[in-house]
N, C-alpha and C positions, 0 to 999 in steps of 0.2 A: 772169792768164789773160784773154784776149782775149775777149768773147761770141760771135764767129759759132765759133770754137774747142771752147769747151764746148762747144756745141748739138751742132756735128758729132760731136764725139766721146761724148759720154754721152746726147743725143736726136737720133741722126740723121734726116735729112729733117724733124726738126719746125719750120716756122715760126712765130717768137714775134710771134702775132696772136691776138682773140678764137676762141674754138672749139677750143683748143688740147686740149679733153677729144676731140673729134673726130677731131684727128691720131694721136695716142697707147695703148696700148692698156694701161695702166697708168694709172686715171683716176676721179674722181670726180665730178660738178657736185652741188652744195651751192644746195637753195634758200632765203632767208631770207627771214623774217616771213609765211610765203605763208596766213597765215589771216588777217592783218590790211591794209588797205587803205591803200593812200599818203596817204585825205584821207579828214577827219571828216565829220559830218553835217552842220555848219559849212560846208564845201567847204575848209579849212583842211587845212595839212599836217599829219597826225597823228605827233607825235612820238615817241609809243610804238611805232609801228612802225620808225623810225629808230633810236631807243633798241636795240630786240630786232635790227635788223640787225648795226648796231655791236657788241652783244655777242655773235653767233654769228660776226659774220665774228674779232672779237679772239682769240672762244675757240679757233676754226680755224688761226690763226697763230699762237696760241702751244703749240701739240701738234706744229707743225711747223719751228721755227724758237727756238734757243736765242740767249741772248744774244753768245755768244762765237763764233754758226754764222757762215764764211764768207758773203757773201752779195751776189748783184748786183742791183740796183736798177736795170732797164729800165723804159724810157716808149719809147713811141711817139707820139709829134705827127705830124699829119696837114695840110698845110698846101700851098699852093697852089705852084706852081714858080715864079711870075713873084713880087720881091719886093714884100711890102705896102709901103705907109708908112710904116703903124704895125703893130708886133710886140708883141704879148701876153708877159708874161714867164713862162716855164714853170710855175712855181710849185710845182716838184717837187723838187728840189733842194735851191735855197737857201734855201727857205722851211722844208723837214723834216728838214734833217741839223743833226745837234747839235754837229759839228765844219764850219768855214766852210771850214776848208782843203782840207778834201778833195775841194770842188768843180776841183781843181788836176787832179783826177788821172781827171775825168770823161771820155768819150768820146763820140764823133757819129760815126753812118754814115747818109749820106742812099742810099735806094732809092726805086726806083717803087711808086707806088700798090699798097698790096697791094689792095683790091675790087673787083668789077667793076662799071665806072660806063661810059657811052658818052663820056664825056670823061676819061678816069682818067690820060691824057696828059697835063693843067694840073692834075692833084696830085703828090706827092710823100711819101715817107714818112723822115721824120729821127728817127732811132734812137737814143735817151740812154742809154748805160750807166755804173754806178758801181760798184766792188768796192770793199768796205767790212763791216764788222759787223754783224751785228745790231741790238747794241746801241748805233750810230752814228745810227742813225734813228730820226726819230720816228715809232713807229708806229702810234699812236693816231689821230692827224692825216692822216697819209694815208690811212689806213682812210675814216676820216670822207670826204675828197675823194674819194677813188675812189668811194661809195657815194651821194655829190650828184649826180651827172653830168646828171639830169633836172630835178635840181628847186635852186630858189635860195636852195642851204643853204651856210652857212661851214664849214670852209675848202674851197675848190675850187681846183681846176689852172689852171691859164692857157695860155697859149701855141696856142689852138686856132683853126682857120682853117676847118678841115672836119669836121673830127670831135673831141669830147671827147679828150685825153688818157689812154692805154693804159697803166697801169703793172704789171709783172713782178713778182712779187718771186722771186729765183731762190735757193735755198739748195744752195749751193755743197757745203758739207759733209754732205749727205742725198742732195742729188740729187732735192730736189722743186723742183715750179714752182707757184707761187702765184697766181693770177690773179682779184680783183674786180672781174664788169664792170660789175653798178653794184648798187641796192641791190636787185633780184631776186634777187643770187646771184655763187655766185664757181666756177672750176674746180682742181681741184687734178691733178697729174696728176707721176710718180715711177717711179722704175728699181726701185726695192725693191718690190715688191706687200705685202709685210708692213706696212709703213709704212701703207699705205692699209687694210689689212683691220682693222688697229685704230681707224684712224679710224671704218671704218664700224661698227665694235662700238660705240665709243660718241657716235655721233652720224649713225648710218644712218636715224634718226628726221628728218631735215635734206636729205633727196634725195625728192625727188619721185616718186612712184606707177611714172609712166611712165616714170621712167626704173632705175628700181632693180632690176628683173631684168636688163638690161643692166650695171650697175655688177655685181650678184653674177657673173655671168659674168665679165668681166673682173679679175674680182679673183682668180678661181678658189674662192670659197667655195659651203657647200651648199644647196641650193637651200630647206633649211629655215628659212632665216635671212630669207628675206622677211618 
């Protein structure tokens, strides 16, 4: 199956861009480590806080995503229309799938700019998808890259021109969408709402204040569960 395909048919109207809890009305946003600070007293990056990201966003994608789940693997690169020189290698791909062949069977759709910028005409937006497993990825490693985007930690994405590298993780056979957009936090967002109310049963300690009487509504749970 094609990605503009699914979307249409199982999330219509949603476009797969950051905010995607915003388009959706099946949805979560998850904030991580938010009592701990990105830099010690040092001014050094504090790793404990990275540490407790990596393990909420892990524990988040493994409640949502088995090894055998269908699953597409979207990025978004963000990159200028006119060609550079020099191109950055994606480093999404080939660098996290644990089979090299399957990079055979990847796809590109280039569109315009999804942001509004007063030049958004000299960008461009090129669309990487991959149907594949699960269990074909490494998902430890990406986690890891999706949650550096700020700060100059290993492993990180490449191929970026304007913006950081967007990656999707789409689970085909649940009908969730997975999204970390960097180490503040990640959106989850699903056609099932049961999916999501168990999430929020055990780990509705992981959304933020301000936003949690908006997720219990939307989830349709009671309002005694704040």
């Amino acid at each position: 199956m094609e990605l503009p395909n699914y979307l249409q048919s199982h999330f219509p109207g949603l476009k797969l861009m950051p905010s995607i809890y915003q388009q959706w009305n099946i949805g979560i946003p998850f904030t991580f480590a938010e009592e701990i600070y990105q830099f010690n007293e040092q001014g050094q990056l504090n790793m404990d806080r990275f540490e407790l990201v990596y393990e909420q966003a892990t524990t988040l994608f493994n409640e949502l995503f088995a090894s055998e789940d269908e699953v597409m693997l979207v990025t978004n690169m963000y990159k200028m229309v006119e060609k550079e020189k020099r191109t950055r290698k994606l480093k999404v791909y080939q660098s996290h799938l644990k089979q090299r062949k399957k990079l055979y069977q990847l796809q590109v759709e280039t569109m315009p700019y999804p942001f509004e910028a007063e030049d958004a005409d000299a960008y461009q937006l090129q669309q990487f998808s991959l149907l594949c497993q699960c269990r074909d990825i490494q998902i430890e490693s990406l986690i890891k890259a999706a949650a550096h985007e700020d700060f100059p930690l290993k492993p990180r994405f490449g191929g970026y021109h304007v913006n950081y590298p967007d990656v999707f993780f789409i689970n085909l056979t649940r009908d969730v969408i997975f999204f970390i957009y960097d180490d503040r936090g990640c959106e989850v967002i699903a056609r099932n709402v049961q999916i999501l109310r168990q999430l929020y049963e055990k780990y509705g300690n992981w959304i933020d204040e301000v936003d949690r009487a908006d997720v219990v509504q939307r989830l349709g749970m009671e309002k005694d569960v704040l």
